[in-house]
C-alpha positions as CSV (number, residue, x, y, z in Angstrom):
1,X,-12.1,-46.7,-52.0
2,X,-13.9,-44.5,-49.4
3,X,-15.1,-41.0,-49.2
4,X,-13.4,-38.7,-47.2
5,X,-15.5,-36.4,-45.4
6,X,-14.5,-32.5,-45.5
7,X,-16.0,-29.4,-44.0
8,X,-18.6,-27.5,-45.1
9,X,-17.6,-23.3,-44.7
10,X,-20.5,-20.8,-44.9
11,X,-23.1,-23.5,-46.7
12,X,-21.0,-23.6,-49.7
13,X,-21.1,-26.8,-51.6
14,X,-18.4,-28.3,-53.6
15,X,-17.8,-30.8,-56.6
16,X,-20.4,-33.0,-57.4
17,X,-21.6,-35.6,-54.5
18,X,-20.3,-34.0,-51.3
19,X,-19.8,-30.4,-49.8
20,X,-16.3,-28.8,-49.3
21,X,-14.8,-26.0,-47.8
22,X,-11.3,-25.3,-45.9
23,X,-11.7,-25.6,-42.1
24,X,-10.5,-23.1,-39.9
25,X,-8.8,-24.4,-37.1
26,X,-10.4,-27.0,-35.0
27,X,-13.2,-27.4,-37.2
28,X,-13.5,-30.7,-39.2
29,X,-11.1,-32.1,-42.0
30,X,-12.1,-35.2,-44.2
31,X,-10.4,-37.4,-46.8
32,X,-11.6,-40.0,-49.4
33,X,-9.4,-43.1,-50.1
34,X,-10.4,-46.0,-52.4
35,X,-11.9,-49.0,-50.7
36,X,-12.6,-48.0,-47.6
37,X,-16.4,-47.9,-45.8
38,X,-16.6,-45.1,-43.4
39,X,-16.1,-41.8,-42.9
40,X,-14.2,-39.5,-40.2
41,X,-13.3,-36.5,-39.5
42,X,-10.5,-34.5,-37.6
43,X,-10.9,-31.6,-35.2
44,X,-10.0,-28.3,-36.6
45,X,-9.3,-24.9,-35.3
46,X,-10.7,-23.4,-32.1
47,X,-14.4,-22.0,-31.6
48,X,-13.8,-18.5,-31.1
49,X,-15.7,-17.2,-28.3
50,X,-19.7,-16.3,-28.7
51,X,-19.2,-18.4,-32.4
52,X,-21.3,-20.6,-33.2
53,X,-20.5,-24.7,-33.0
54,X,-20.3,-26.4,-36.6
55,X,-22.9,-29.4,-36.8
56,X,-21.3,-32.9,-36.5
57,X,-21.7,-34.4,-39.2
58,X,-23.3,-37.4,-39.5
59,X,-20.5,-40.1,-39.8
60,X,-19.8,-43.3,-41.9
61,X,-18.8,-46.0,-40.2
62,X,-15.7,-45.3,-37.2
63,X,-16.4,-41.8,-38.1
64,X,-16.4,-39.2,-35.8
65,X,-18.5,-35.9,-35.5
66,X,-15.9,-32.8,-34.6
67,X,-17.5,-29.5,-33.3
68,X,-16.3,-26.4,-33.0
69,X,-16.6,-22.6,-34.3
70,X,-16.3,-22.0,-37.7
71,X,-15.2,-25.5,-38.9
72,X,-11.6,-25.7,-40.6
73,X,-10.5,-28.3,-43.5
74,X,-7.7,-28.9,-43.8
75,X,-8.6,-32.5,-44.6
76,X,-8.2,-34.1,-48.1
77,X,-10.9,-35.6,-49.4
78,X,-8.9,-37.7,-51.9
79,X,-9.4,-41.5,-53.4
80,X,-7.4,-43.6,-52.0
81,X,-6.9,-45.4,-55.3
82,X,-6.5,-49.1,-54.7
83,X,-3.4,-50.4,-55.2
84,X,-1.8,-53.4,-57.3
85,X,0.7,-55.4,-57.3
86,X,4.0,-55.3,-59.7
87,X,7.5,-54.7,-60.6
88,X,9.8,-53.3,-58.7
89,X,11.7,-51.9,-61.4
90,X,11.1,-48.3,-61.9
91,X,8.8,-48.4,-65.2
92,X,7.0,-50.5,-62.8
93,X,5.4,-54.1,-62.6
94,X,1.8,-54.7,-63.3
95,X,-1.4,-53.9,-62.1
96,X,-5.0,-54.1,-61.3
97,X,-8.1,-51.8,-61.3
98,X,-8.9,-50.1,-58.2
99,X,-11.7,-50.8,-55.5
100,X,-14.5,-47.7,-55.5
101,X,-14.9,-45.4,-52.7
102,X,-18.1,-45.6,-50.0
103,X,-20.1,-43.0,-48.5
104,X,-18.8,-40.8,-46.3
105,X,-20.8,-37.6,-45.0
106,X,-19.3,-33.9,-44.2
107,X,-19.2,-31.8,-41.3
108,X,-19.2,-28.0,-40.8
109,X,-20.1,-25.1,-39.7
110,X,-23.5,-26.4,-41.6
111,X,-24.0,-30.3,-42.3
112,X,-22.1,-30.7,-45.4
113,X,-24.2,-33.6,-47.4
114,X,-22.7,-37.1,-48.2
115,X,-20.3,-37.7,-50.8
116,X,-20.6,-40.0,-53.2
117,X,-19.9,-43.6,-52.6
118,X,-18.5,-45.4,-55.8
119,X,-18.0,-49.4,-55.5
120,X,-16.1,-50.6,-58.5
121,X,-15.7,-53.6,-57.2
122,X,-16.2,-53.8,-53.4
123,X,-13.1,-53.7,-50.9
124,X,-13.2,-56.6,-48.4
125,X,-10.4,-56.8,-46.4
126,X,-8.4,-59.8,-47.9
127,X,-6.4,-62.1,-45.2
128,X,-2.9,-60.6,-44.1
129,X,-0.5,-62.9,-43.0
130,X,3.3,-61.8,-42.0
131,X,5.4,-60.7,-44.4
132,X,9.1,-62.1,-45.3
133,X,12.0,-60.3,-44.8
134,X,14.6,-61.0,-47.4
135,X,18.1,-62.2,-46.2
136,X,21.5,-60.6,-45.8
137,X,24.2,-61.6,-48.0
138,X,26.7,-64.1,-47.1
139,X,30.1,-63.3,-46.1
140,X,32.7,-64.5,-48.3
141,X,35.1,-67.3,-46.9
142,X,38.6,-66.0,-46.1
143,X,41.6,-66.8,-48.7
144,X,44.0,-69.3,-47.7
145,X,47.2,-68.4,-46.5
146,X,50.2,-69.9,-48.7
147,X,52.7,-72.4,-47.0
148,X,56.1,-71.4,-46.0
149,X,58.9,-72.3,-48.4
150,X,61.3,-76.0,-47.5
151,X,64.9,-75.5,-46.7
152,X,67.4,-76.6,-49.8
153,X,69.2,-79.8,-48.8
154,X,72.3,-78.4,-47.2
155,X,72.0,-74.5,-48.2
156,X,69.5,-72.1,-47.3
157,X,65.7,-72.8,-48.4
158,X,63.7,-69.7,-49.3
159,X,60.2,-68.9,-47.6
160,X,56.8,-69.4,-50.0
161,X,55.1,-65.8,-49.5
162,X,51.9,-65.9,-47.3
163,X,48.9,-66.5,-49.0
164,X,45.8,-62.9,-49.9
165,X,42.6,-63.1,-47.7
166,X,39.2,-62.8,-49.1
167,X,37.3,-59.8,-48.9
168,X,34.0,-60.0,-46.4
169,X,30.9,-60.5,-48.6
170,X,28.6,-57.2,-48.7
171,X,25.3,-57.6,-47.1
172,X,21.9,-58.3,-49.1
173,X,19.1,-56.1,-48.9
174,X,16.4,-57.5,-51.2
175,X,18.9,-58.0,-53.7
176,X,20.6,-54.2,-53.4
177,X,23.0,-53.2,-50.6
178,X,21.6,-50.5,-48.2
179,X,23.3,-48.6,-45.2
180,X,19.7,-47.6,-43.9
181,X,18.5,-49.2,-41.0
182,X,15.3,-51.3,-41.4
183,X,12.9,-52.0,-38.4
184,X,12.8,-55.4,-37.0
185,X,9.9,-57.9,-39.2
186,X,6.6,-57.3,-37.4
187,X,6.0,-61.0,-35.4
188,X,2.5,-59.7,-34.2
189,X,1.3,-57.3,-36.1
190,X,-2.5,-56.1,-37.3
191,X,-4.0,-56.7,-40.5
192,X,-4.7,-53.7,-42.9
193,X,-4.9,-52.7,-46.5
194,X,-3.7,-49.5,-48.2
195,X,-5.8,-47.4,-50.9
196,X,-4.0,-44.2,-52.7
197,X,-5.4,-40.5,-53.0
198,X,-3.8,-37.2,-54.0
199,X,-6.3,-34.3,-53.8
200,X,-3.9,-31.1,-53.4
201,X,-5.5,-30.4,-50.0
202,X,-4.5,-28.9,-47.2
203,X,-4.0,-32.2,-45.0
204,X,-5.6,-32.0,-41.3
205,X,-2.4,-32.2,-39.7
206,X,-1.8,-28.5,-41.2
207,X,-3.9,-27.0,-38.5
208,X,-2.3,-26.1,-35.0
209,X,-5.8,-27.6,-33.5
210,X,-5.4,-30.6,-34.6
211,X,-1.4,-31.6,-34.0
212,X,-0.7,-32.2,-29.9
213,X,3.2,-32.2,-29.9
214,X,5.4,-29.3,-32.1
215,X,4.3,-27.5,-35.1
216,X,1.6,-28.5,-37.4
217,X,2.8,-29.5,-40.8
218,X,3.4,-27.1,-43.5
219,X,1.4,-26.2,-46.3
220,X,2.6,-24.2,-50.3
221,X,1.3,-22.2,-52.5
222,X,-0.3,-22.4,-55.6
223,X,3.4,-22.7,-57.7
224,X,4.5,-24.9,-54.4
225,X,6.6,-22.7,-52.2
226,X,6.1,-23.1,-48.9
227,X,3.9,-21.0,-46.5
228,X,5.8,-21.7,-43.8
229,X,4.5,-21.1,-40.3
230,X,1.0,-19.7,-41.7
231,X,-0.4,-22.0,-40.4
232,X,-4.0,-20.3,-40.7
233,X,-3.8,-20.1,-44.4
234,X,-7.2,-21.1,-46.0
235,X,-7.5,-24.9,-47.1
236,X,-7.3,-25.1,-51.2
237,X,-10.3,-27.1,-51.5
238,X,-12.6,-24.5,-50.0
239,X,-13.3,-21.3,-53.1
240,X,-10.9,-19.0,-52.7
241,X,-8.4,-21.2,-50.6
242,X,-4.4,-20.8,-51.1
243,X,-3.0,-24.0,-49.1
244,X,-2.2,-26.7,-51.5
245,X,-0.6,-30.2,-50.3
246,X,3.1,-29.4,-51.0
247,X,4.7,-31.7,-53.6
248,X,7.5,-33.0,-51.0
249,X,4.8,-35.0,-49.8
250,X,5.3,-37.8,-52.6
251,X,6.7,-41.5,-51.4
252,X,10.4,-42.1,-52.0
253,X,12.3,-45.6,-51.4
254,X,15.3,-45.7,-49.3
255,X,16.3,-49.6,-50.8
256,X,14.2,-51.9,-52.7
257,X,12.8,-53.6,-49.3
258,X,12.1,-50.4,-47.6
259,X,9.9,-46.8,-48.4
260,X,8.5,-44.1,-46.1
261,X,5.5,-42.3,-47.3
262,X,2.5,-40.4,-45.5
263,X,-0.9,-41.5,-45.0
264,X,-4.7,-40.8,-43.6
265,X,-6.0,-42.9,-40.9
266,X,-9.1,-43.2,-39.2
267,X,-10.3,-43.8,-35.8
268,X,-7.5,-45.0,-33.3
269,X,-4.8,-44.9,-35.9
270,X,-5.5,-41.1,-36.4
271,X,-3.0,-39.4,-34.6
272,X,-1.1,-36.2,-36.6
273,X,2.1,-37.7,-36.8
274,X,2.4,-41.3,-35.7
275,X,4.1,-43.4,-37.8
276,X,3.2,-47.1,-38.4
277,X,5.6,-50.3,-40.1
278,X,3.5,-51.9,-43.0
279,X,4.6,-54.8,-43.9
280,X,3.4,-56.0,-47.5
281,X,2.2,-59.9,-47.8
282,X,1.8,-60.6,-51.3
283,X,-2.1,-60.2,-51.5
284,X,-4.6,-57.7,-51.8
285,X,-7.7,-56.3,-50.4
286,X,-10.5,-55.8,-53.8
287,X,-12.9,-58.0,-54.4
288,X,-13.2,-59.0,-58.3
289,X,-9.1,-58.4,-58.1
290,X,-7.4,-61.0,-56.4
291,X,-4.3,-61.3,-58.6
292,X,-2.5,-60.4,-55.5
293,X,0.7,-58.1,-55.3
294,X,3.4,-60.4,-55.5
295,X,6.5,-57.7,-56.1
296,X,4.9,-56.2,-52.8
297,X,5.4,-59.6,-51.1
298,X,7.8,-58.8,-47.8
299,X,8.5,-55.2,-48.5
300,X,8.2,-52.6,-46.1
301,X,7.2,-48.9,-45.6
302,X,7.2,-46.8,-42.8
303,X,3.9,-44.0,-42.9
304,X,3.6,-40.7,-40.7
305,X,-0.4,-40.1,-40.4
306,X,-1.1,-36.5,-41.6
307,X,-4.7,-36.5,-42.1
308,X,-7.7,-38.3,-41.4
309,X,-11.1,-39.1,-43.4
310,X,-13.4,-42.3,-44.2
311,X,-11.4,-44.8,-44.0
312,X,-11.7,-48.2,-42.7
313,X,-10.2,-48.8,-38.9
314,X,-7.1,-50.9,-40.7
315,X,-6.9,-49.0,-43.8
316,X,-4.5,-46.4,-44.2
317,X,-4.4,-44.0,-47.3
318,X,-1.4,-43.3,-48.7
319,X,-0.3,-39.8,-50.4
320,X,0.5,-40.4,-53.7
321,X,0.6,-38.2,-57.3
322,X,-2.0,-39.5,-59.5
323,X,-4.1,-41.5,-57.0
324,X,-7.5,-39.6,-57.3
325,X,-9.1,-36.7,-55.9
326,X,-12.0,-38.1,-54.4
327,X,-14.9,-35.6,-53.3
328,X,-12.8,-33.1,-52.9
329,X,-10.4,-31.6,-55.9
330,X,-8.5,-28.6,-55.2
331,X,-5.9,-30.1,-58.2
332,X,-7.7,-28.4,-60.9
333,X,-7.6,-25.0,-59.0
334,X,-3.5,-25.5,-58.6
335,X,-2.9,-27.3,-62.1
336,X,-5.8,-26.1,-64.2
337,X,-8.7,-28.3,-65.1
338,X,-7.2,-29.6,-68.5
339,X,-5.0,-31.9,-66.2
340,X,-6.6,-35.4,-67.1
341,X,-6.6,-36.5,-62.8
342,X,-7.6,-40.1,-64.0
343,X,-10.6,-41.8,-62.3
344,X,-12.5,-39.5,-59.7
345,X,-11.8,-42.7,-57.0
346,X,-8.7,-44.6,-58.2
347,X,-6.5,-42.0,-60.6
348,X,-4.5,-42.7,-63.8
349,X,-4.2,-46.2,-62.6
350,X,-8.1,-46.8,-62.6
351,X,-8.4,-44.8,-65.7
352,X,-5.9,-46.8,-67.5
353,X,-7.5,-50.3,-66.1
354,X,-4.3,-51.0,-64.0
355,X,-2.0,-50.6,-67.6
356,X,1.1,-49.7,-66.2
357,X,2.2,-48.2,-69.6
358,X,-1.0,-46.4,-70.1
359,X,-0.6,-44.6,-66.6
360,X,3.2,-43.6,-67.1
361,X,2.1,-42.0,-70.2
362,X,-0.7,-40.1,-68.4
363,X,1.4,-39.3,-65.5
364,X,3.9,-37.9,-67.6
365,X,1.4,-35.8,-69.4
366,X,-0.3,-34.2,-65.9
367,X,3.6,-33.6,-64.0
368,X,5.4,-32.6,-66.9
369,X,7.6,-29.8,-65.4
370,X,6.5,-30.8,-61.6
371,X,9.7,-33.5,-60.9
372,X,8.6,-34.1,-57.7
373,X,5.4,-35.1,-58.4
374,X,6.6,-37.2,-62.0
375,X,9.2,-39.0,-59.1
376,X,6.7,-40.2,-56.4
377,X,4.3,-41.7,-60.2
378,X,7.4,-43.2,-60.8
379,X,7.8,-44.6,-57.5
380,X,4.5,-45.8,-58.0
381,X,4.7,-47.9,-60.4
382,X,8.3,-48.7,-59.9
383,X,8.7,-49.7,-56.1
384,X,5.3,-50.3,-55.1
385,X,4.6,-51.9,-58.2
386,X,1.7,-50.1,-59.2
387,X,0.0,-52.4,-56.8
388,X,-3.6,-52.2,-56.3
389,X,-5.1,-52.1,-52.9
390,X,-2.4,-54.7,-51.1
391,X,-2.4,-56.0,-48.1
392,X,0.2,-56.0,-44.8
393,X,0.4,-56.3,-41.3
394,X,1.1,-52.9,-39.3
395,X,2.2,-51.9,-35.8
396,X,2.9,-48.4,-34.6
397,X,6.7,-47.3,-34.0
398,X,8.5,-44.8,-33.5
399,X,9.1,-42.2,-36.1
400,X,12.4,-42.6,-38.2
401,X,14.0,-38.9,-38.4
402,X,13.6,-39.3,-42.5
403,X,10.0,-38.4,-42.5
404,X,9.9,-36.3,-39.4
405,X,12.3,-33.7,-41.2
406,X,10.5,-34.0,-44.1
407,X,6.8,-33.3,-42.9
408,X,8.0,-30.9,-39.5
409,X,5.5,-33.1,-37.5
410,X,6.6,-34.5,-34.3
411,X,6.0,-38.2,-33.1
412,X,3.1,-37.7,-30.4
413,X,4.4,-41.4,-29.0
């Protein structure tokens, strides 16, 4: 897993290993994930006039430098936990211990130092092949009609009543029937991994600066209601700050082949509301874990970017309860700082040492009384398996109406 970078605000450092401060608009906005090897950062708010321009900060690898006045957050700086593989029932299938983060280094209004980079086990990017689609249903055959009645030797014969038809078969979708539409298999797609984070953040694509089409996504409150079109409200993660990630930001399944979720991307794939097809191979991406994620094996979820940080060019990071905070924790400001979070890069699942049973139980301890955050753990370890760091394939299409409704970002094409 990889650090994400965040901004530093007024010299102020945060947590141990890296600085951290809420980024005004058009100033810089980092997130950690698990596995990943570089750092980036998104633009923020605007440089008022006369300001002065935030340093770049120094980059880890396919990480960018963002100026600007007074530099915003609005990133996360969150593990990415990786990800195993598992059941797909909802008390989930098995799993397997997360990859550590790498350096990534923060920007600012002053040069926010590096956070820390944590290598459990190092996170090489395993081979993606194309994933399988599972088949329809068969149709069932048609009954058989019954044949007409003979005529009585020399009176009159009565007719034999038709015979029923069969009912049509229901169509298959991994085993359950579903009425949503799934996108087409990916033939020629790119390889990439995911890695998991949750650091109740303000997410980059919560700053008008940093969104190019329609409104910037939405950010709550401390107790999770929304702030609506305050946009400008200060980033959680920086002292003081009072926009949290809000909790309708978990991953949900539509079927058992399909799930939408939201992500942080780096580099060309960082683009505030683009959405991307990942389709899951059956493998994974940490070294020293190559079990492989066989429940993953042909499933598919469609991601809307949302932030951006130091991750790998073909990693995404995907928003889920649980996952880790990474350099950045604004968790124990919303939740309070008995919460057991799990492993700083990795979460309950890296805690736990991939124990499914061990991170329900944990998860059920830090949401109990937050149902929307208890839904997307048991997504986790139900859907996706509790599957660490898996591979896919990708390609970027257009944005299915269920996530755009949900996150109020537009699809920038």
């Amino acid at each position: 897993m990889a650090n994400r970078l965040l901004t530093v605000c007024l010299g102020v450092a945060a947590l141990s290993l890296s600085l951290a401060c809420a980024p005004q608009p058009n100033g810089s906005q980092t997130t950690d994930s698990s596995g990943g090897n570089s750092g980036s950062q998104s633009s923020g708010g605007t440089s008022a006039s006369g300001g002065t321009k935030g340093s770049g900060g120094a980059t880890g690898s396919g990480g960018s430098a963002s100026s600007g006045g007074a530099t915003g957050s609005g990133g996360k700086a969150a593990s990415g936990g990786a990800t195993s593989s598992g059941g797909a029932s909802a008390s989930g299938g098995s799993s397997g211990a997360s990859s550590g983060g790498t350096t990534g280094t923060q920007t600012g209004g002053t040069t926010g130092s590096a956070g820390k980079g944590m290598t459990a086990s190092g996170g090489t990017t395993g081979g993606a092949g194309k994933g399988v689609t599972g088949s329809g249903g068969g149709t069932a055959s048609g009954g058989v009609k019954g044949s007409g009645g003979t005529t009585g030797s020399g009176g009159t014969g009565t007719t034999g009543s038709g015979g029923t038809t069969g009912s049509g078969g229901t169509t298959g979708s991994g085993g359950t029937s579903s009425n949503v539409m799934h996108p087409p298999p990916i033939t020629n797609g790119m390889s990439g991994w995911a890695s998991r984070y949750w650091d109740c953040c303000k997410p980059a694509c919560g700053w008008k600066g940093n969104v190019s089409r329609g409104n910037p996504m939405m950010s709550c409150d401390k107790s999770d209601n929304s702030l609506g079109g305050n946009y400008d409200a200060v980033n959680a993660c920086q002292s003081g700050g009072t926009a949290f990630m809000c909790w309708s930001g978990v991953p949900w399944q539509a079927d058992d082949t399909l799930a939408y979720a939201f992500a942080a991307a780096s580099q060309g794939n960082y683009s505030c509301g683009r959405c991307y097809q990942l389709q899951f191979t059956g493998t994974n991406n940490t070294s020293g874990d190559k079990k492989g994620t066989p429940t993953l094996n042909g499933k598919t979820m469609i991601v809307q970017i949302i932030n951006n940080g130091g991750v790998q060019s073909n990693q995404f990071d995907l928003l889920i309860p649980g996952g880790g905070v990474g350099a950045l924790n604004a968790c124990s400001t919303q939740w309070g700082t008995g919460v057991d979070l799990g492993s700083q890069y990795g979460g309950l699942l890296s805690e736990c040492n991939g124990d499914v049973n061990c991170t329900m139980q944990k998860c059920q301890a830090a949401f109990s009384g937050k149902q929307d955050l208890m839904d997307g753990c048991t997504w986790f370890l139900g859907w996706f398996g509790g599957s660490n760091n898996p591979d896919f394939t990708y390609q970027k299409i257009a944005c299915p109406a269920a996530l755009t409704q949900k996150s109020g970002l537009s699809d920038p094409g």
